[in-house]
TORZADREN-23155 format. One record per residue: residue number from 1; x, y, z of N, C-alpha, C in turn. Coordinates in Angstrom, 1 decimal, padded with zeros to 4 digits. Atoms other than C-alpha are relative to their C-alpha. Example, Ala and Ser with C-alpha at 12.3 -4.5 7.8 and 13.67 -1.06 7.14 Angstrom:
% TORZADREN-23155
+-----+--------+--------+--------+--------+--------+--------+--------+--------+--------+
! num !    n_u !    n_v !    n_w !   ca_u !   ca_v !   ca_w !    c_u !    c_v !    c_w !
+-----+--------+--------+--------+--------+--------+--------+--------+--------+--------+
!   1 !  000.9 ! -001.2 !  000.0 !  012.3 ! -004.5 !  007.8 !  000.9 !  001.2 !  000.0 !
!   2 ! -000.9 ! -001.1 !  000.0 !  013.7 ! -001.1 !  007.1 ! -000.8 !  001.1 !  000.8 !
+-----+--------+--------+--------+--------+--------+--------+--------+--------+--------+
END
This chain:
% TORZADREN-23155
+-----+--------+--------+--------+--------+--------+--------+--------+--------+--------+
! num !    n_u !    n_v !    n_w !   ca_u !   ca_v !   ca_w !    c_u !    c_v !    c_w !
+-----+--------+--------+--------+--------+--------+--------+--------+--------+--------+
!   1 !  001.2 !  000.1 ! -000.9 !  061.7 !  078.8 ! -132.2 ! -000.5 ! -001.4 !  000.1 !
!   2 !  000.4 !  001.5 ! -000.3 !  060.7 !  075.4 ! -130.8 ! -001.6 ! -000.2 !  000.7 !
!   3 !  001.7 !  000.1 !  000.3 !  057.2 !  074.6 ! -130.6 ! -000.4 ! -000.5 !  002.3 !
!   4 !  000.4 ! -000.6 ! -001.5 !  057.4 !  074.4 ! -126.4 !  000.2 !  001.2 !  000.3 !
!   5 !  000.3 ! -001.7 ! -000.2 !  057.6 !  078.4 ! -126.7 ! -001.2 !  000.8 ! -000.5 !
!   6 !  001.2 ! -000.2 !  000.3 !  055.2 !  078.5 ! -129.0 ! -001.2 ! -000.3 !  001.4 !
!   7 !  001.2 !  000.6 ! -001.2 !  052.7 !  076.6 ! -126.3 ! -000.2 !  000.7 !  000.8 !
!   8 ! -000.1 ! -001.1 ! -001.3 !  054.1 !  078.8 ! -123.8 ! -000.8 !  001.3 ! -000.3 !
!   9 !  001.1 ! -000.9 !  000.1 !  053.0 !  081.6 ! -125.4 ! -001.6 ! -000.3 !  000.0 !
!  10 !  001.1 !  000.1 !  000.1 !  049.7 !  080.5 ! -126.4 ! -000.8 !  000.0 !  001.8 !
!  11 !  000.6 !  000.0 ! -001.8 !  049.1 !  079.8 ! -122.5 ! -000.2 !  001.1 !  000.4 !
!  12 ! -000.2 ! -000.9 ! -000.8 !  050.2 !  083.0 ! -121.7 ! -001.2 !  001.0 ! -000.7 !
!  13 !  001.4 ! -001.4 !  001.2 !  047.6 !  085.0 ! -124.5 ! -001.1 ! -000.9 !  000.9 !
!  14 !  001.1 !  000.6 ! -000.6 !  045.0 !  082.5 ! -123.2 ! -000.9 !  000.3 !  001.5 !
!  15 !  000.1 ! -000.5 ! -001.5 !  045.9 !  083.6 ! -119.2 ! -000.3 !  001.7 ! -000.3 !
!  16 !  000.1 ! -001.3 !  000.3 !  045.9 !  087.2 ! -120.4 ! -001.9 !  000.2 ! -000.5 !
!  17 !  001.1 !  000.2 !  000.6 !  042.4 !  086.7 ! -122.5 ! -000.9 ! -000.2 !  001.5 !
!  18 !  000.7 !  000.3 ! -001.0 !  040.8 !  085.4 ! -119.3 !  000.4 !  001.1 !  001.3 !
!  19 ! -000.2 ! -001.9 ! -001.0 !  042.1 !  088.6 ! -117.0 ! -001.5 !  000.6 ! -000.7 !
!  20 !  001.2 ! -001.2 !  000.3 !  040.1 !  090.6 ! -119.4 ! -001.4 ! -000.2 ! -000.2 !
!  21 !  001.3 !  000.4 !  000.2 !  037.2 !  088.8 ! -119.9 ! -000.5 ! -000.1 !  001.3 !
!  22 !  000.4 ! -000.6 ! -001.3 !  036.9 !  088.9 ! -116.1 ! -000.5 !  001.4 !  000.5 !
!  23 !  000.2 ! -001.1 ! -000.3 !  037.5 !  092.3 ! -116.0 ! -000.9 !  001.0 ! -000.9 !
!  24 !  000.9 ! -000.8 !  001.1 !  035.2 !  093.4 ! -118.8 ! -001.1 ! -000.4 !  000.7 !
!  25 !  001.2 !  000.4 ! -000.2 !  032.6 !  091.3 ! -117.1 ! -000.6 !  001.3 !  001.2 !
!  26 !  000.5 ! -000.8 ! -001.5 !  032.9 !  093.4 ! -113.2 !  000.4 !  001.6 ! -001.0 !
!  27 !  000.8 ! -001.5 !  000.2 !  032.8 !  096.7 ! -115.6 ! -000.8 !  000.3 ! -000.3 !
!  28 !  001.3 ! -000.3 !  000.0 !  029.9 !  096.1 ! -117.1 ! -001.1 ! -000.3 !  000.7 !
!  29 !  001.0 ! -000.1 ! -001.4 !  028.3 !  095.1 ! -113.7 ! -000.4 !  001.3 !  000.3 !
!  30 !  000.1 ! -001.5 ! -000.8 !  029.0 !  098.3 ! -112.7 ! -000.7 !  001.0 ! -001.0 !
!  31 !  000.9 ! -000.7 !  001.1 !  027.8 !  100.3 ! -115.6 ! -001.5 ! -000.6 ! -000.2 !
!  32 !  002.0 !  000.6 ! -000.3 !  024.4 !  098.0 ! -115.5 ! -000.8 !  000.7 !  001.1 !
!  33 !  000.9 ! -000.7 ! -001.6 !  023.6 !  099.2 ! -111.6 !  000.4 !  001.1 ! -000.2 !
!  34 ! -000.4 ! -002.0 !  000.1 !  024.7 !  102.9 ! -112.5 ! -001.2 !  000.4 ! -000.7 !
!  35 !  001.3 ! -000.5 !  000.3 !  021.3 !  104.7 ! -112.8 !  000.3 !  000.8 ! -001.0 !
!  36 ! -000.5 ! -001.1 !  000.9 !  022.7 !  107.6 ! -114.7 !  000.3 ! -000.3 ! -001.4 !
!  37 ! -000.6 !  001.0 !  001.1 !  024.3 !  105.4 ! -117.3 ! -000.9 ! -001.1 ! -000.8 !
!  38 !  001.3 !  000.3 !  001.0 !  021.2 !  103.4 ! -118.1 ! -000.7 !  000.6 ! -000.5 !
!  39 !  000.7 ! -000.8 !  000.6 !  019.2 !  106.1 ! -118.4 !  000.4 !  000.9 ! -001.4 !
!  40 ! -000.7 ! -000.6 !  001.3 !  021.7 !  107.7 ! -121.1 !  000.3 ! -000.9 ! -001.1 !
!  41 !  000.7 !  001.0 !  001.0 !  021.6 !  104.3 ! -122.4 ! -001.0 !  000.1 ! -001.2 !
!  42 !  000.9 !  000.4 ! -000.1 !  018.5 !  104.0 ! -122.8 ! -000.9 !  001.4 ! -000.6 !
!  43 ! -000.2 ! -001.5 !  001.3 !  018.1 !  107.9 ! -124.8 !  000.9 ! -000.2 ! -000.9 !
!  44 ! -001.4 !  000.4 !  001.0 !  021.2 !  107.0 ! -126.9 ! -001.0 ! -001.2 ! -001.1 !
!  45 !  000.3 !  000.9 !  000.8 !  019.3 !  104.1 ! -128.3 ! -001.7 !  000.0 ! -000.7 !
!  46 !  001.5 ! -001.0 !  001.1 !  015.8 !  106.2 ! -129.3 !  000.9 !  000.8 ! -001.0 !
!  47 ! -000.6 ! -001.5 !  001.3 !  018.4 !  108.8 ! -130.9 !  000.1 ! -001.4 ! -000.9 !
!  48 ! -000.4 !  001.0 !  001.1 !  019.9 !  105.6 ! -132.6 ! -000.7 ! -000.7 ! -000.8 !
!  49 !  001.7 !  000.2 !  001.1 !  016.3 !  104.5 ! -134.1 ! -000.1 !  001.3 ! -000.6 !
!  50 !  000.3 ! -000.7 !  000.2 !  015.3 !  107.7 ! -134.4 !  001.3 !  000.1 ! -001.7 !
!  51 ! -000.4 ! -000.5 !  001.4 !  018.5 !  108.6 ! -136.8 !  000.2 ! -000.9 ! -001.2 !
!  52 ! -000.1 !  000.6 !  001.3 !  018.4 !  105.2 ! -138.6 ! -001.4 ! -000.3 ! -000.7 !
!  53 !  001.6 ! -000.6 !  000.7 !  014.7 !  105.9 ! -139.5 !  000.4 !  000.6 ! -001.4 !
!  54 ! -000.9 ! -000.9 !  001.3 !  016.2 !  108.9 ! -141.6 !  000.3 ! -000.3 ! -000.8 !
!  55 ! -001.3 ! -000.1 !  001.3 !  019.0 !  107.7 ! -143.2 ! -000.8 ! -001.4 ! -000.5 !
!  56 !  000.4 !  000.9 !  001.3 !  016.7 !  104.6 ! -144.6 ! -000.9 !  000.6 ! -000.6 !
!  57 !  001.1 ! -000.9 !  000.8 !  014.2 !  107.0 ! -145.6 !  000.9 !  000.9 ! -001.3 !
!  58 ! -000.7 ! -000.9 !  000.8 !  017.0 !  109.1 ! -147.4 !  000.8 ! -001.3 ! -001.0 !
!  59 ! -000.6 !  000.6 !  000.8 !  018.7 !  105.8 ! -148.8 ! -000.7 ! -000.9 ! -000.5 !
!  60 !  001.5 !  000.5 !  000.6 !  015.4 !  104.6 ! -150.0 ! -000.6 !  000.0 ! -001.0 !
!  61 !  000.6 ! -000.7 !  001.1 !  015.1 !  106.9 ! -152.5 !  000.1 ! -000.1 ! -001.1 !
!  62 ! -000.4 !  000.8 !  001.6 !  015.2 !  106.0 ! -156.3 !  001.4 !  000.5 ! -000.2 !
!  63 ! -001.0 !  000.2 !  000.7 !  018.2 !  107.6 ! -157.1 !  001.1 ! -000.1 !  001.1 !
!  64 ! -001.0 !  000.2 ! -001.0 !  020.1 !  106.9 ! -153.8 !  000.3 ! -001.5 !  000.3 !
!  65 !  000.1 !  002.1 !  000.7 !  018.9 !  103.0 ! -154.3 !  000.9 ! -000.2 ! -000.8 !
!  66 ! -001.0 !  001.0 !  001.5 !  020.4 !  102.7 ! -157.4 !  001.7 !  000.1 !  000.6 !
!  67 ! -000.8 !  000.1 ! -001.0 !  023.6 !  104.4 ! -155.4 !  000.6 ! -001.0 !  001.1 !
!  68 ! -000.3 !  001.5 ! -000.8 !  023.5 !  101.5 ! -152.7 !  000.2 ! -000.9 ! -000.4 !
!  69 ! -000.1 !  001.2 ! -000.2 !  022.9 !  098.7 ! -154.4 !  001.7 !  000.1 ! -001.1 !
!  70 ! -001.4 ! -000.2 !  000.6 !  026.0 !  100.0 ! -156.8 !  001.2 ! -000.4 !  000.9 !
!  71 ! -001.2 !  000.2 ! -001.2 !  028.3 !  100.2 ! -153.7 !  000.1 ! -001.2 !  000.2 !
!  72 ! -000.1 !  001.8 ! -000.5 !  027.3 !  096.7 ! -152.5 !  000.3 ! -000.8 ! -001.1 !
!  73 ! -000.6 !  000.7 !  000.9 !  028.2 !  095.5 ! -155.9 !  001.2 ! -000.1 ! -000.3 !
!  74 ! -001.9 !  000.2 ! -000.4 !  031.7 !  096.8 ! -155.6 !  000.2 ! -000.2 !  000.7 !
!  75 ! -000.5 !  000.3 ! -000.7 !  032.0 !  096.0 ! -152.7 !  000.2 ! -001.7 ! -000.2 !
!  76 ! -000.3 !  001.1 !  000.1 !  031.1 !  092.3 ! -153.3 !  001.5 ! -000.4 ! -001.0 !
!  77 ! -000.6 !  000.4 !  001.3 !  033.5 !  092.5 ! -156.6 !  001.7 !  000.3 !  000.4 !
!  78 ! -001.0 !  000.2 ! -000.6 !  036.1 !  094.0 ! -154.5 !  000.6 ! -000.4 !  001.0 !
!  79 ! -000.2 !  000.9 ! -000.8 !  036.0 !  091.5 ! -151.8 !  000.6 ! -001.3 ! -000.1 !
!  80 ! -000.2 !  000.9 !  000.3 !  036.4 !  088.7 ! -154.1 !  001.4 ! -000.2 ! -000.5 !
!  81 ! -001.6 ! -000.1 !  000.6 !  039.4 !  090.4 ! -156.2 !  001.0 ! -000.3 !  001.0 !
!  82 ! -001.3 !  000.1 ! -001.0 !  041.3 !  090.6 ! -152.8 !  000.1 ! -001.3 !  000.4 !
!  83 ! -000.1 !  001.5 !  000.1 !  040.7 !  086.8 ! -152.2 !  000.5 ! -000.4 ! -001.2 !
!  84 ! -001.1 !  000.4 !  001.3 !  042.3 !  086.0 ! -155.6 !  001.1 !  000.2 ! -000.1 !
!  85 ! -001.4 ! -000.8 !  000.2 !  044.9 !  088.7 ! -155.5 !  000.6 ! -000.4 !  001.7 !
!  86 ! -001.0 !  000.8 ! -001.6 !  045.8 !  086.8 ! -151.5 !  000.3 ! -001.3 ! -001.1 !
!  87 ! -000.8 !  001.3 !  000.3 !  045.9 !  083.8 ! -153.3 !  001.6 !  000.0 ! -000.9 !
!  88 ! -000.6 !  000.1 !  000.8 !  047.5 !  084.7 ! -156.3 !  001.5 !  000.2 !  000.8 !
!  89 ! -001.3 ! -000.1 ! -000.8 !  050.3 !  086.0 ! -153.9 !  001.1 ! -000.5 !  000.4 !
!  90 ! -000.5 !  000.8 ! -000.6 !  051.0 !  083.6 ! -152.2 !  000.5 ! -001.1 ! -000.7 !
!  91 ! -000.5 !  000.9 !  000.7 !  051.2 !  081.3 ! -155.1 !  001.4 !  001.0 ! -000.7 !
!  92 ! -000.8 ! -000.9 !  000.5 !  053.9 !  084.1 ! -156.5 !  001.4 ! -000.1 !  001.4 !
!  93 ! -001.3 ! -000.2 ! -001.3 !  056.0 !  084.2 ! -153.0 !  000.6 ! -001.9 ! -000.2 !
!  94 ! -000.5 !  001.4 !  000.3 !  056.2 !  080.0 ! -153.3 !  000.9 ! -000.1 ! -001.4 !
!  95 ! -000.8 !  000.2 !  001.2 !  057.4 !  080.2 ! -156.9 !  000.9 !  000.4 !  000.1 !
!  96 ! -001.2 ! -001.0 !  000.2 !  059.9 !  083.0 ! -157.0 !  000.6 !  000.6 !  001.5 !
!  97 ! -000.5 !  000.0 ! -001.0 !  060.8 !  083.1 ! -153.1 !  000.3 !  001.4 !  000.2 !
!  98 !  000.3 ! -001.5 ! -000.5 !  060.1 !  087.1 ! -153.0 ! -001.2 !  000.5 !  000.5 !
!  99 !  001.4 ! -000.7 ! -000.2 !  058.0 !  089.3 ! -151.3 ! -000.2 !  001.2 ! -000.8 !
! 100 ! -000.3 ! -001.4 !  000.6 !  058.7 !  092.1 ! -153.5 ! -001.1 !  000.2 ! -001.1 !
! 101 !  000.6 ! -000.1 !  001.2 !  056.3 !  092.9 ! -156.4 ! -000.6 !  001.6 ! -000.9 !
! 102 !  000.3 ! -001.6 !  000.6 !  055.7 !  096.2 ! -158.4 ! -001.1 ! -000.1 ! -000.9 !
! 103 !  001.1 ! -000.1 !  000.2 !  052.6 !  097.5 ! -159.3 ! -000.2 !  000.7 ! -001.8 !
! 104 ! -000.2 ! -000.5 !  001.3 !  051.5 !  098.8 ! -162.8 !  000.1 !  001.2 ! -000.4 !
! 105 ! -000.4 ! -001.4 !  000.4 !  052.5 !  102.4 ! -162.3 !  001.6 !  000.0 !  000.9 !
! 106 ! -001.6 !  000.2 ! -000.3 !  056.5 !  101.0 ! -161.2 ! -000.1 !  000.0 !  001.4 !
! 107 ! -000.2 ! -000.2 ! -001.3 !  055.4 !  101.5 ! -157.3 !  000.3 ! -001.4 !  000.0 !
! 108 ! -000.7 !  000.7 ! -000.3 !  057.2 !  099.0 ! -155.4 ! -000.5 ! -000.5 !  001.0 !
! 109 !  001.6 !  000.7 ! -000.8 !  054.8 !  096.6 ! -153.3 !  000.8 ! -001.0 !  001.3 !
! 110 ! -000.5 !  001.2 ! -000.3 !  055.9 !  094.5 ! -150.5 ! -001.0 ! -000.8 !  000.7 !
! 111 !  001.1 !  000.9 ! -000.7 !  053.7 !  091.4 ! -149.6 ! -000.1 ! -000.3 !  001.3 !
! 112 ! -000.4 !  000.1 ! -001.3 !  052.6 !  091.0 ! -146.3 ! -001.0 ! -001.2 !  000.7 !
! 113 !  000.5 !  001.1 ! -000.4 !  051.9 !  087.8 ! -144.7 ! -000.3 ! -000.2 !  001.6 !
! 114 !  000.7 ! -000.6 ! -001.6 !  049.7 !  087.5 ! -141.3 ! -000.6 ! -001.6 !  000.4 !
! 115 !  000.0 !  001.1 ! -000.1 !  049.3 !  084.1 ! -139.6 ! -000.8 !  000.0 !  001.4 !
! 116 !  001.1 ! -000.3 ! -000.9 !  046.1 !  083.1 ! -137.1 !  000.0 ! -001.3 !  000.2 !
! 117 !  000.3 !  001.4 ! -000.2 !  045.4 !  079.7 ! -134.9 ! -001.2 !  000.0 !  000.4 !
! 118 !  000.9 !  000.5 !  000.0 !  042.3 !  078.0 ! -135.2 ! -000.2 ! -001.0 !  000.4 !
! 119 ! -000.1 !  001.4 ! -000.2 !  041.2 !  074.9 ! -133.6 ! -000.4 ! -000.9 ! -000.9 !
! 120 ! -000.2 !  001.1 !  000.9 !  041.8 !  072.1 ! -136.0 ! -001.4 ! -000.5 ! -000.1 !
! 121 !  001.0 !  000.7 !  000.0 !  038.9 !  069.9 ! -137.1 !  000.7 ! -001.2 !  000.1 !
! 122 ! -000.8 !  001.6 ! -000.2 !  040.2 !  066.7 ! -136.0 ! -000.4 ! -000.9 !  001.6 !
+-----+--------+--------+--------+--------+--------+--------+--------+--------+--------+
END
């Protein structure tokens, strides 16, 4: 793969990206000036207050609290392990040139690597 096909592509996701961003724009024109459609809007988003009223009233509650902030604590704890366990990975695929790795009940793991362009700081 030679890096003027790369380019090509990227052009071509770029020309594609800009279709839809046109065409997302003239559909929510149309759904804006559709009377019917705002007004069901525009109910949809009282229900949507209406039922997150509730559920912080119900996750509010002392023993549903303690519940939440538990979750949010695994969740931070297992947000962090999966940034360790990407790194550690990755330092494991460079050493030993596999993707293969087995887990601590013999299952048989394969690493999967996923690659995204960002504009440079430069």
């Amino acid at each position: 793969m030679n890096i003027a096909t790369i380019q090509r592509r990227i052009e071509i996701i770029a020309e594609y990206e800009k279709e839809m961003k046109t065409a997302k724009e003239m559909l929510k024109s149309e759904l804006d000036n559709d009377e019917s459609f705002t007004k069901a809007t525009e109910e949809y988003k009282q229900t949507v207050q209406k039922r997150k009223r509730i559920k912080d009233e119900i996750l509010n509650r002392p023993d549903n609290k303690k519940l939440v902030d538990e979750i949010k604590h695994n969740s931070e704890e297992v947000s962090s392990l999966r940034e360790i366990l990407s790194t550690e990975l990755i330092d494991l695929y460079q050493k030993n040139k596999t993707d293969q790795i087995e887990d601590g009940k013999g299952n048989h793991l394969q690493v999967v690597f996923s690659a995204k362009l960002k504009p440079s700081r430069g």
